[in-house]
MDAnalysis code that builds the backbone (N, CA, C; Angstrom):
import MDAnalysis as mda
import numpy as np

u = mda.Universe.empty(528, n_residues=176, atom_resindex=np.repeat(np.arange(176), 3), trajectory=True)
u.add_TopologyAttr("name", ["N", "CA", "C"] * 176)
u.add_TopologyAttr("resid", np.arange(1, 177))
u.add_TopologyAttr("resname", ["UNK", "UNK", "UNK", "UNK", "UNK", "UNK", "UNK", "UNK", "UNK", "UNK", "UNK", "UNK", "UNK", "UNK", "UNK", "UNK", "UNK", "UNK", "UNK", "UNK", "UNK", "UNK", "UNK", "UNK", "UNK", "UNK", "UNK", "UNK", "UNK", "UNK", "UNK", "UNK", "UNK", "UNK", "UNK", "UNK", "UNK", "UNK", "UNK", "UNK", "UNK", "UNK", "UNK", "UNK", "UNK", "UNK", "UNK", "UNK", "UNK", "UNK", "UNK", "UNK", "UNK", "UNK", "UNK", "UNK", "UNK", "UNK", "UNK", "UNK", "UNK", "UNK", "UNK", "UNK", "UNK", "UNK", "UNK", "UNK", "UNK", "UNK", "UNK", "UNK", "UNK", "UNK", "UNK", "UNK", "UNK", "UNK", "UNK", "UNK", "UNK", "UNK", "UNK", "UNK", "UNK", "UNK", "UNK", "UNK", "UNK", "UNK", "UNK", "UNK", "UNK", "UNK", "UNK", "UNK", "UNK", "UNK", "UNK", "UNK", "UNK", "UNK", "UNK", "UNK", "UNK", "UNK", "UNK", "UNK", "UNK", "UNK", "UNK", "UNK", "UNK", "UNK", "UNK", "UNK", "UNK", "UNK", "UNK", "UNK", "UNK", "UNK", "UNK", "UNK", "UNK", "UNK", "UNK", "UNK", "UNK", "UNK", "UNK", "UNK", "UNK", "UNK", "UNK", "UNK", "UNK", "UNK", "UNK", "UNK", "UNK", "UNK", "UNK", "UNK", "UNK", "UNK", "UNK", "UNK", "UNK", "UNK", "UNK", "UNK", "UNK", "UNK", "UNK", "UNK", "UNK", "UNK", "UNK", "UNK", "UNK", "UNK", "UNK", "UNK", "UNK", "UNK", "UNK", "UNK", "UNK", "UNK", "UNK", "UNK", "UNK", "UNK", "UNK", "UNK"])
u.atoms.positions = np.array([
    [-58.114, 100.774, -51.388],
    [-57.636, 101.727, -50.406],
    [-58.830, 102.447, -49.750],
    [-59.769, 102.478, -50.637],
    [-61.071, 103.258, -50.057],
    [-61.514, 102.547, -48.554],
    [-61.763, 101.437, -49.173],
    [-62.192, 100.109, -48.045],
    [-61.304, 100.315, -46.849],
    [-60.470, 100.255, -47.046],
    [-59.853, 100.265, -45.830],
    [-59.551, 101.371, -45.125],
    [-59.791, 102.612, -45.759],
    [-60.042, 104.003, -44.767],
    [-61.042, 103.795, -44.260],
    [-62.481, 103.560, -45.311],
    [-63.557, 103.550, -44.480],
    [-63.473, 102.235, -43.230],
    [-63.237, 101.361, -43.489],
    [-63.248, 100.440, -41.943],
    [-62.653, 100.589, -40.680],
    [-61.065, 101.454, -41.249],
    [-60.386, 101.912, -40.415],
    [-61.202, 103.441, -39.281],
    [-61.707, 104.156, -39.902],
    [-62.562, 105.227, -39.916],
    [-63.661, 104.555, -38.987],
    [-64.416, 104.035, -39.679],
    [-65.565, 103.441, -38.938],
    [-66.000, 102.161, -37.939],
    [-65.069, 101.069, -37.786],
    [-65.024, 99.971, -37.762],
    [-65.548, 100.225, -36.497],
    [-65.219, 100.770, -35.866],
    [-65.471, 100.975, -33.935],
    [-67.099, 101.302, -33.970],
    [-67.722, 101.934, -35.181],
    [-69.080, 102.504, -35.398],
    [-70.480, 101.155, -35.269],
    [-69.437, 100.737, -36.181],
    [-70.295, 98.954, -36.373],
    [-70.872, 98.960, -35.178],
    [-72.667, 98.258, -35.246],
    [-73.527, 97.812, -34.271],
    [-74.616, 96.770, -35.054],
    [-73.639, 95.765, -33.995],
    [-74.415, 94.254, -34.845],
    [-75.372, 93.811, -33.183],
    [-76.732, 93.910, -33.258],
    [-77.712, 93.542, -32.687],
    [-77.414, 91.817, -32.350],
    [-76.736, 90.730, -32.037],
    [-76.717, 89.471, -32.545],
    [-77.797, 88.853, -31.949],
    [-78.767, 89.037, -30.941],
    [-79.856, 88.658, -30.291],
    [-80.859, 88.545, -31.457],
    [-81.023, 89.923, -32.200],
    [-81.922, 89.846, -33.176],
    [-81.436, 89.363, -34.789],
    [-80.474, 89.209, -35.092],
    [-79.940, 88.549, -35.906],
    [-80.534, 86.817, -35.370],
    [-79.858, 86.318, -34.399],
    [-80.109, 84.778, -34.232],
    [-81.638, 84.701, -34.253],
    [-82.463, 85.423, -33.971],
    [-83.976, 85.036, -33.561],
    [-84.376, 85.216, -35.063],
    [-84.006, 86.346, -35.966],
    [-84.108, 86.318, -37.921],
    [-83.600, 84.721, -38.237],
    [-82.981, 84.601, -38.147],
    [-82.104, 83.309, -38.608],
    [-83.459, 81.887, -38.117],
    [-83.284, 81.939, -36.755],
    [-84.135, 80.834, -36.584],
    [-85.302, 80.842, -36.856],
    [-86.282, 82.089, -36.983],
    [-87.053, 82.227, -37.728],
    [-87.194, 81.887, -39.361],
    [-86.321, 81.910, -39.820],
    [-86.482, 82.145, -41.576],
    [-86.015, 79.893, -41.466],
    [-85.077, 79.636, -40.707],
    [-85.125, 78.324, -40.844],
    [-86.081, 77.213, -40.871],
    [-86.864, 77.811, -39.795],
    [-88.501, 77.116, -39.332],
    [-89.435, 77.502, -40.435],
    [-89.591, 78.634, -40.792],
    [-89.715, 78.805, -42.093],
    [-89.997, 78.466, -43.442],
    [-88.753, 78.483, -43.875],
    [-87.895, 77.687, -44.687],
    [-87.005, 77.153, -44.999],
    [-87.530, 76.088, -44.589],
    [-86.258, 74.407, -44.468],
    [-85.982, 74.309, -45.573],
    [-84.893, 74.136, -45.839],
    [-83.919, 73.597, -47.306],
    [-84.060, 72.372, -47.494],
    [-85.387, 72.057, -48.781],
    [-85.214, 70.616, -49.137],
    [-84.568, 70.043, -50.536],
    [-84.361, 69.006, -50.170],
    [-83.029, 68.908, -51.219],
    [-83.999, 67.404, -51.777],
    [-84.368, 67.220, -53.032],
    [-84.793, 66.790, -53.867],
    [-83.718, 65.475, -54.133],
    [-83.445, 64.001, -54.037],
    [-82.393, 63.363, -55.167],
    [-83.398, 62.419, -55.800],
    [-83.537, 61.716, -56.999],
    [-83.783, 60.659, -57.539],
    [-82.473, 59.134, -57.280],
    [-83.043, 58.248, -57.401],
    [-82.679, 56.941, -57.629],
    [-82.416, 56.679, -58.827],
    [-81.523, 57.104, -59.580],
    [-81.999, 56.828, -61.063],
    [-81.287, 55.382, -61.509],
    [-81.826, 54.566, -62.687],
    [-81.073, 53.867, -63.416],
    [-80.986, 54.260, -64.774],
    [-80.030, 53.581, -65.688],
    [-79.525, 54.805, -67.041],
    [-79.865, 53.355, -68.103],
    [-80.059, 53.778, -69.239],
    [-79.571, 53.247, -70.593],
    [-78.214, 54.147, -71.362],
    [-77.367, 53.836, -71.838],
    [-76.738, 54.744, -72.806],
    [-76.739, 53.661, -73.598],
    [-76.740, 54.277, -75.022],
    [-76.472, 53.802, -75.846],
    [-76.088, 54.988, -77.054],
    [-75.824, 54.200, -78.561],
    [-75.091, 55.251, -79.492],
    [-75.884, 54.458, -80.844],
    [-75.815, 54.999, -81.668],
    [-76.553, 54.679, -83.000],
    [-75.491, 54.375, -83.908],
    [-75.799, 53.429, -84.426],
    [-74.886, 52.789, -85.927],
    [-75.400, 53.619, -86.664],
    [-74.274, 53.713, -87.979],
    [-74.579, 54.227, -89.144],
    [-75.961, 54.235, -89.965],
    [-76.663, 52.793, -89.788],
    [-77.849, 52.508, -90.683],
    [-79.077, 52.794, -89.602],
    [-79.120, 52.887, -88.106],
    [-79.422, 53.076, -87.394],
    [-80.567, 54.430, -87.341],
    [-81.863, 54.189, -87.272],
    [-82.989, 55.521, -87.044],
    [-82.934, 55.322, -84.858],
    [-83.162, 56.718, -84.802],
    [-83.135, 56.581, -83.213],
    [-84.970, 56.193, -82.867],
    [-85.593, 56.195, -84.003],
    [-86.936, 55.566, -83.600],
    [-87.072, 54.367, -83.651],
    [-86.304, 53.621, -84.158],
    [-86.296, 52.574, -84.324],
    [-85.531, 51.803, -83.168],
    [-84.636, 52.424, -83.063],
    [-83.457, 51.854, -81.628],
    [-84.016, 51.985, -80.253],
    [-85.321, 53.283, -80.318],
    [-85.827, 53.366, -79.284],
    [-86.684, 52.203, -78.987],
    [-87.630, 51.968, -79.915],
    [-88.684, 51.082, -80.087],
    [-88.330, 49.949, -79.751],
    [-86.799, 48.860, -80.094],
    [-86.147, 47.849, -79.744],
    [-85.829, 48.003, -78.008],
    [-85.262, 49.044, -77.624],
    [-85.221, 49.016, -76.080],
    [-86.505, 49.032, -75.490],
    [-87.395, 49.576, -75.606],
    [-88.384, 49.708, -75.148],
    [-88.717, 48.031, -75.297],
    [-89.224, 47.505, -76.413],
    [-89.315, 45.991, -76.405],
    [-88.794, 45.086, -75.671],
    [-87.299, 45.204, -74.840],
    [-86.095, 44.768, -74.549],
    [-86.888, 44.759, -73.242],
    [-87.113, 46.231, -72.721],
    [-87.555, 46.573, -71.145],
    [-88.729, 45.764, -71.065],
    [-89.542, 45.838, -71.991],
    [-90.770, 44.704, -71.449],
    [-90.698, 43.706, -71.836],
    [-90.480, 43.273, -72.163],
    [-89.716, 41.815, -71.863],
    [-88.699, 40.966, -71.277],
    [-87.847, 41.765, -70.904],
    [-86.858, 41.448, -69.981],
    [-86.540, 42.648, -68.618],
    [-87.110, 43.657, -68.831],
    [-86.963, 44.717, -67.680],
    [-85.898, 45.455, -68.289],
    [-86.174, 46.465, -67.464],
    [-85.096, 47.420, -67.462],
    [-83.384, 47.555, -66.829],
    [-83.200, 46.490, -66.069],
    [-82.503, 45.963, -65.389],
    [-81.755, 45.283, -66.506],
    [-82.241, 43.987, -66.913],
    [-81.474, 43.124, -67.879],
    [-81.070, 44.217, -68.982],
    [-82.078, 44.792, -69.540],
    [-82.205, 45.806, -70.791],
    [-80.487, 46.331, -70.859],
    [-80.410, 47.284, -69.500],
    [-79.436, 47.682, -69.587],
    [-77.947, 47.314, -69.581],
    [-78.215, 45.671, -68.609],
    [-76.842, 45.215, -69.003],
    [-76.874, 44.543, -70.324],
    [-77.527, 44.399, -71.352],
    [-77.192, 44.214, -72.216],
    [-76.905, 45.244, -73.416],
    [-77.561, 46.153, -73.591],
    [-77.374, 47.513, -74.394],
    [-76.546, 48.115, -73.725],
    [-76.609, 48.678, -72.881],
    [-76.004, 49.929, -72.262],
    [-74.175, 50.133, -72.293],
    [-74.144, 51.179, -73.034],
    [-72.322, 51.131, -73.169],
    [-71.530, 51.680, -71.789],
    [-72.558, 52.159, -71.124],
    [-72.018, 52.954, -69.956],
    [-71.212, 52.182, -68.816],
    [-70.631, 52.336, -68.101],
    [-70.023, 51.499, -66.898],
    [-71.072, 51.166, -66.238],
    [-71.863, 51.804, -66.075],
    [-73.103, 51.304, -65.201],
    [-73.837, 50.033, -65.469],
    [-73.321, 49.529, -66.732],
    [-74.085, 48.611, -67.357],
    [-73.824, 46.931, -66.574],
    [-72.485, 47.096, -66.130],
    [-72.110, 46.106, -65.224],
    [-73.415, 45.809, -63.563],
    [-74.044, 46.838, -63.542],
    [-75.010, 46.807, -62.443],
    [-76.132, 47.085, -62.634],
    [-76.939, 46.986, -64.056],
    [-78.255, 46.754, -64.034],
    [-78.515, 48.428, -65.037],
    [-77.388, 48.953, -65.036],
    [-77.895, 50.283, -65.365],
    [-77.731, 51.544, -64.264],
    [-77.514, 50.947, -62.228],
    [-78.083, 51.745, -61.385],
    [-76.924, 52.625, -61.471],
    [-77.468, 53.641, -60.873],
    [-76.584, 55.464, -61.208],
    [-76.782, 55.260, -59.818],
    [-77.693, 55.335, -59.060],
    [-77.858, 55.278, -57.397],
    [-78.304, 56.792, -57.020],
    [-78.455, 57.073, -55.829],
    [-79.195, 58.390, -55.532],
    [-78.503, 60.025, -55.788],
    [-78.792, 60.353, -56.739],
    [-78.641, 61.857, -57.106],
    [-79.414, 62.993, -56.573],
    [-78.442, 63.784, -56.686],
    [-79.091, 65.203, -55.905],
    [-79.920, 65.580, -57.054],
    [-80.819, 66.609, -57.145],
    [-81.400, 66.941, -58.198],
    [-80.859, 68.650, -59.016],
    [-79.725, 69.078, -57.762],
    [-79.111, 70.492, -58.029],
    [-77.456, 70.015, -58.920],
    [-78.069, 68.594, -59.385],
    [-76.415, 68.166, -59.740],
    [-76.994, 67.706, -61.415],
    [-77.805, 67.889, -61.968],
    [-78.925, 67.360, -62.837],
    [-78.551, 68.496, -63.592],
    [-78.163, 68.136, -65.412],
    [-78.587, 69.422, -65.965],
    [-80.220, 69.571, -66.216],
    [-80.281, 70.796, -66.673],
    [-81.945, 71.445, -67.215],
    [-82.956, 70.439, -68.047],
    [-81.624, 70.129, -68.791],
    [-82.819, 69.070, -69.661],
    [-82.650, 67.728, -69.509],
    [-82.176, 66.992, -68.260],
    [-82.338, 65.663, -67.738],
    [-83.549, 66.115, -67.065],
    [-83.756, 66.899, -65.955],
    [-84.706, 67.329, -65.262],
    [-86.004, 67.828, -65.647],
    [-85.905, 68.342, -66.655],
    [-87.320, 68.608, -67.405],
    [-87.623, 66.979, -68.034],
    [-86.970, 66.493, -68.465],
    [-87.469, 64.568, -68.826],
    [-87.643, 64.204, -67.455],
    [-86.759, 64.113, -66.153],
    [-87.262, 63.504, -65.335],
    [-88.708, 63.964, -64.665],
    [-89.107, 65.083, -64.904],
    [-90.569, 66.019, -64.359],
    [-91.452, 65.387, -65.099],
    [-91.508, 65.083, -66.102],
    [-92.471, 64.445, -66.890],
    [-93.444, 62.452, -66.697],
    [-92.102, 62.350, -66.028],
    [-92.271, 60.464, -65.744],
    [-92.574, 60.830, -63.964],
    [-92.697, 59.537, -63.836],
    [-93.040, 59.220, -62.239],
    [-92.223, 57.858, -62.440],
    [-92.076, 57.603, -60.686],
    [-91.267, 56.473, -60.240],
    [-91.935, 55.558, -60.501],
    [-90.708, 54.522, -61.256],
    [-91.277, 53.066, -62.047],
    [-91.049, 53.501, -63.521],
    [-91.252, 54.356, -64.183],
    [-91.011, 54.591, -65.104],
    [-89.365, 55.094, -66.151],
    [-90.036, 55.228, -67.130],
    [-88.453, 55.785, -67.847],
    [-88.545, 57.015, -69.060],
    [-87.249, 57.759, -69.614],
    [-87.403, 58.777, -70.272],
    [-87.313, 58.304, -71.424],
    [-87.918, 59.156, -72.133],
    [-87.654, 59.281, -74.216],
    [-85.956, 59.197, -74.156],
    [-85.763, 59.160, -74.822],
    [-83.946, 59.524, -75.017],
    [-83.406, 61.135, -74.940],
    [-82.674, 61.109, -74.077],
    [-82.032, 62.347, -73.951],
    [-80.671, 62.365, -74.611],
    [-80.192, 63.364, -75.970],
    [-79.016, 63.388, -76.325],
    [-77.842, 63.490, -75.601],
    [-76.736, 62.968, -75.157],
    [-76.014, 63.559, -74.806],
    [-74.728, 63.241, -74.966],
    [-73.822, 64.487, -75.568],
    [-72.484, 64.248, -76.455],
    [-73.193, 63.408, -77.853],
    [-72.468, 62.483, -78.377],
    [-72.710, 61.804, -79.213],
    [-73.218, 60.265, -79.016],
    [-74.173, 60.293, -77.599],
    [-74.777, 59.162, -77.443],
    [-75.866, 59.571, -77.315],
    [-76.703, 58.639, -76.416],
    [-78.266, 58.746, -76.264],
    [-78.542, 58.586, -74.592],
    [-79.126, 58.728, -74.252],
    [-79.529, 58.126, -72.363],
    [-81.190, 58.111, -72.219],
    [-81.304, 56.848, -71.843],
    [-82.864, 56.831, -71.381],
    [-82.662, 56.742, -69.557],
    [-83.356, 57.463, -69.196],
    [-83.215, 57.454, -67.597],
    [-84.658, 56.838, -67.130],
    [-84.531, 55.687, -65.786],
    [-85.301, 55.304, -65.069],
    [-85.636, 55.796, -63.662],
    [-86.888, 56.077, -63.122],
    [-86.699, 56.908, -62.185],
    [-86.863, 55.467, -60.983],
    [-86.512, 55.495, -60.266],
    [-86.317, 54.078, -59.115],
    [-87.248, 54.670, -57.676],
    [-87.006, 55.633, -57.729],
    [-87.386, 56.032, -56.651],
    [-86.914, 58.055, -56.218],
    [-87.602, 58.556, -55.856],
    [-87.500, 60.026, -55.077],
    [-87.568, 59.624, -53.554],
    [-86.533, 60.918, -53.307],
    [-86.915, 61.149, -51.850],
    [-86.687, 62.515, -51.776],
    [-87.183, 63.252, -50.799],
    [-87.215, 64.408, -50.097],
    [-86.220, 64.952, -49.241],
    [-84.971, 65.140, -48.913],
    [-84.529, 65.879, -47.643],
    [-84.700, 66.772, -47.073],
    [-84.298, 67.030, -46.030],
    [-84.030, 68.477, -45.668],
    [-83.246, 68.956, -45.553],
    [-82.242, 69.884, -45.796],
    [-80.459, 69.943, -45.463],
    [-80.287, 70.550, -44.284],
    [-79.440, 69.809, -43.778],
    [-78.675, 70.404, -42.260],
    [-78.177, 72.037, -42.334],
    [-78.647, 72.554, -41.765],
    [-77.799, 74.171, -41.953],
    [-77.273, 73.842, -40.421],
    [-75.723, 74.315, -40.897],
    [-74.980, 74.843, -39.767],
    [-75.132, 76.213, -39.000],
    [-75.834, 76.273, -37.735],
    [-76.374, 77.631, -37.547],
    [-75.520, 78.444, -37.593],
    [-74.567, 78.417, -36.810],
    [-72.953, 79.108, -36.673],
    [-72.397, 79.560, -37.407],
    [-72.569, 78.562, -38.864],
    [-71.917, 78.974, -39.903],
    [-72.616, 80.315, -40.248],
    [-74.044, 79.940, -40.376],
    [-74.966, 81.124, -41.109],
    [-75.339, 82.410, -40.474],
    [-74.801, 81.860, -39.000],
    [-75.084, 83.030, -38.159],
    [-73.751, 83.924, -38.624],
    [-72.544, 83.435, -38.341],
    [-71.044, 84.224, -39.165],
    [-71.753, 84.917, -40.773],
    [-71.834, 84.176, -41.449],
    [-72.776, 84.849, -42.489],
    [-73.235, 85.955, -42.366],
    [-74.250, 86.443, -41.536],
    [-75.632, 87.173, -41.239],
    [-74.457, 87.895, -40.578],
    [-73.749, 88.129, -39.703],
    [-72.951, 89.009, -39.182],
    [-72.158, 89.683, -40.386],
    [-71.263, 89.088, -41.289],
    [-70.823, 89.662, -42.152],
    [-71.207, 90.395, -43.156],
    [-72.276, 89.989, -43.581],
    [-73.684, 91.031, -44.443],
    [-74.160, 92.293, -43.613],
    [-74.547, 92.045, -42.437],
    [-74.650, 93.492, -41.562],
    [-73.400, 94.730, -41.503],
    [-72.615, 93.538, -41.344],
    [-71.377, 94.577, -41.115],
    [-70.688, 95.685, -42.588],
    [-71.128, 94.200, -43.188],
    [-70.768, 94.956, -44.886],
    [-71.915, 96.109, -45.101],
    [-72.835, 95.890, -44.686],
    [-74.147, 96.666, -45.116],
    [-73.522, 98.097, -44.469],
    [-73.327, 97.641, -43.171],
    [-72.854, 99.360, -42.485],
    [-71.546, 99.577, -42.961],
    [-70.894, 99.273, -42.931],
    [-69.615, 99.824, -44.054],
    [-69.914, 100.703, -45.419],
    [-70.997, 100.050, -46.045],
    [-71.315, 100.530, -47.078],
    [-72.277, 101.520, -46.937],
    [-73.045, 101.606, -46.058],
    [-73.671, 103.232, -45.361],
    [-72.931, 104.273, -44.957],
    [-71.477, 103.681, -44.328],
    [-70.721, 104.468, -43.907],
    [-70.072, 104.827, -44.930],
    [-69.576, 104.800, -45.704],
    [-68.830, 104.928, -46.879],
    [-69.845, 105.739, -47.947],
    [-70.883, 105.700, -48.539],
    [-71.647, 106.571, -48.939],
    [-71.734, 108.031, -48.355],
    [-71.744, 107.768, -46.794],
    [-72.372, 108.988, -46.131],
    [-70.994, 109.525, -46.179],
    [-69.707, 109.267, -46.131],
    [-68.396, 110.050, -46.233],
    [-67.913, 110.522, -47.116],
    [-68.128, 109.644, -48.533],
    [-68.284, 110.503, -50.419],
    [-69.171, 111.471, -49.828],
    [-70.293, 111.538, -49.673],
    [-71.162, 112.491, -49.886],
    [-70.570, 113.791, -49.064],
    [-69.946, 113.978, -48.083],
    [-69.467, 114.738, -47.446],
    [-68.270, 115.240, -47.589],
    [-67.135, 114.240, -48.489],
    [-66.296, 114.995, -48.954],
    [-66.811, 115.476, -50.571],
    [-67.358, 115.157, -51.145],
    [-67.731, 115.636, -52.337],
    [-68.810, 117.387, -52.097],
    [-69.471, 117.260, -51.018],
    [-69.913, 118.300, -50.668],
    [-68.846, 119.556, -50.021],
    [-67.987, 119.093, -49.405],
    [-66.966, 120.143, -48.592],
    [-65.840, 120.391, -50.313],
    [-65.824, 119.752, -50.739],
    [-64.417, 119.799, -52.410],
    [-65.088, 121.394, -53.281],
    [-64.584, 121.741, -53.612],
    [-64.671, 123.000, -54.473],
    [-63.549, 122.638, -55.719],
    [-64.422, 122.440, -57.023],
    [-63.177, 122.857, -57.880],
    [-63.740, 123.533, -58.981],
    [-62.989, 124.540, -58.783],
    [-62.689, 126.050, -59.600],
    [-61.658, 126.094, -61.019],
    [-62.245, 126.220, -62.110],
    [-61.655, 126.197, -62.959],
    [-60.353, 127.569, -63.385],
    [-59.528, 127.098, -64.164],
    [-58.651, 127.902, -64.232],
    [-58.474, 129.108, -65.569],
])
């Protein structure tokens, strides 16, 4: 209810500059371009038998990959669906990656592959195939609506401070 006295109250007060808003905006874009990171990855999964050491299971894939690649490797080990295609996962964003795939993938370079990463009750060795770089499209319009609505909220919320403060200053209460 507050909100809406104060907007009602003030709304006519609002002064959105949008000349200098759009020239902030295209400035901060040129700036800083949004690049968006994906890998190429290809996968191993696999799971450990009972009698099974994971140093040992590692050591056999690894053998597997050089000698037959990583490609074959995986359609033959790999329990994953992916295994039908060599292992390939295909191009991933890198904001879609948990923490600790990404800290293994920081460590390797393209052509290469990871230690085993736990995950659930299997294992995953990841191959990196390839990086690329983007840049992401920003919709200006969109962000410009954005940047208008943050101003406006901003003065709402100036306005609304400065009106507590003024009824809290004009209030008297006198005990009985």
């Amino acid at each position: 209810m507050w909100n809406r006295l104060i907007y009602k109250k003030y709304n006519d007060k609002i002064k959105i500059n949008e000349i200098k808003l759009k020239k902030i905006l295209s400035e901060n874009i040129k700036k800083n371009p949004r690049k968006m990171t994906e890998y190429n990855l290809s996968e191993i999964v696999f799971d450990l038998k009972s009698n099974e050491g994971l140093e040992n299971k590692y050591k056999s894939i690894q053998n597997n990959i050089t000698k037959y690649g990583f490609k074959e490797t995986a359609s033959l080990i790999s329990i994953s669906d992916t295994s039908g295609s060599g292992g390939n996962v295909g191009w991933i964003n890198k904001a879609h990656l948990s923490g600790k795939i990404i800290k293994n993938l920081n460590s390797i370079e393209v052509g290469q592959y990871t230690k085993p990463i736990q995950i659930n009750n299997a294992f995953l060795v990841l191959k990196i195939n390839d990086i690329r770089e983007n840049e992401e499209k920003i919709n200006f319009d969109k962000e410009f609506e954005q940047l208008i609505i943050i101003e406006k909220n901003k003065q709402l919320n100036n306005f609304s401070i400065i009106h507590f403060n003024k009824i809290k200053k004009n209030i008297n209460i006198s005990e009985i």
